[in-house]
C-alpha positions as CSV (number, residue, x, y, z in Angstrom):
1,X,-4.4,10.0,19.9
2,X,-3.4,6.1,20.0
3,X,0.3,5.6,19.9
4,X,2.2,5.3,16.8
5,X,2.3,2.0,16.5
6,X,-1.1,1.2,16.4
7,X,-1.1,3.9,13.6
8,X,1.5,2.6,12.1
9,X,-0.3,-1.2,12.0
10,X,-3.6,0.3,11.2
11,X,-2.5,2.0,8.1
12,X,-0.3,-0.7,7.0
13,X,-3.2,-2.9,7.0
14,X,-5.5,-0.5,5.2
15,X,-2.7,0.3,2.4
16,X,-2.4,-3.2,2.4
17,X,-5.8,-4.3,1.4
18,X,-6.0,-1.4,-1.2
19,X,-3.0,-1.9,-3.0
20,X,-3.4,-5.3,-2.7
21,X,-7.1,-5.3,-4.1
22,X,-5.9,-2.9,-7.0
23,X,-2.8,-5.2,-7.8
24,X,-5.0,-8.3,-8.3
25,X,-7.3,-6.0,-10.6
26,X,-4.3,-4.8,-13.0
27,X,-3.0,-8.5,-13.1
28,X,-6.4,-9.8,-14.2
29,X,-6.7,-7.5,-16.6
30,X,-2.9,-7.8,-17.9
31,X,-3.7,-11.9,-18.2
32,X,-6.8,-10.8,-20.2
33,X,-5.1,-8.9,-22.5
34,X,-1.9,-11.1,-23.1
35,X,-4.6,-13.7,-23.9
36,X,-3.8,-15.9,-20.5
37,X,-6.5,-17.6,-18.4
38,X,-7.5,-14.8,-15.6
39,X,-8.0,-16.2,-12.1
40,X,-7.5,-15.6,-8.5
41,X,-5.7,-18.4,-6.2
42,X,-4.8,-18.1,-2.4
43,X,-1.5,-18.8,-3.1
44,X,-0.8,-15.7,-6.0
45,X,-3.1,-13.3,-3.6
46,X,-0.6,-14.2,-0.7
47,X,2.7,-13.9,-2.4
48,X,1.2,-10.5,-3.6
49,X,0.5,-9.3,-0.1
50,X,4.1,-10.6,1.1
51,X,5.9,-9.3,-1.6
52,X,3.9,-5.4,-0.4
53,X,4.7,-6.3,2.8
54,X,8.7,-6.7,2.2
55,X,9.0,-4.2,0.2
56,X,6.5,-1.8,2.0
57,X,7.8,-2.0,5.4
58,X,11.0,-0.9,5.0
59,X,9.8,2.3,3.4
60,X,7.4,3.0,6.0
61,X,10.0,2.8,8.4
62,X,12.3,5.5,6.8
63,X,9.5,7.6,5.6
64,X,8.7,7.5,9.6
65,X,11.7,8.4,10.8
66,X,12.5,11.0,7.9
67,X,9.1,12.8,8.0
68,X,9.4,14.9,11.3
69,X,12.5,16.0,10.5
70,X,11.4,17.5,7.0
71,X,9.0,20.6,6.7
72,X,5.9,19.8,4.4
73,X,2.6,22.1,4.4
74,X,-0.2,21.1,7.0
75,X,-1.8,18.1,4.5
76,X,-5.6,19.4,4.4
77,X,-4.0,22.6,3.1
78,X,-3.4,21.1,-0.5
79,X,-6.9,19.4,-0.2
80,X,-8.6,23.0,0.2
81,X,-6.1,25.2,-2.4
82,X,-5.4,22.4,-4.8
């Protein structure tokens, strides 16, 4: 198992690009529908990613140090019973 860390920075990137990549899609869409040009910039898809980073860190964090300390079912076992 690597250490948490890496874990930690893996995951961060991965939620990252995901949230990231579904952000952009909802704000496209949003500027569709209010009648706005719809485009993608460098600049918008980095203020985006900061903006999840700042707020996303912090949570991480406590959600790291609060989760060992608070029982929850093994995680596949809602996977297999619904």
């Amino acid at each position: 198992m690597k250490p948490a860390w890496i874990r930690l920075f893996g995951s961060a990137i991965v939620a990252g690009l995901v949230l990231g990549a579904a952000g952009r899609a909802v704000m496209y869409f949003v500027a569709l529908e209010a009648g706005e040009a719809a485009g993608f910039s460098l600049g918008g898809s980095v203020d985006v990613i900061l903006f999840g980073a700042l707020v996303g860190t912090p949570v991480a964090l406590v959600f790291w140090l609060v989760r060992p300390r608070v029982p929850l079912p093994v995680p596949w076992f809602g996977v297999v019973w619904g």
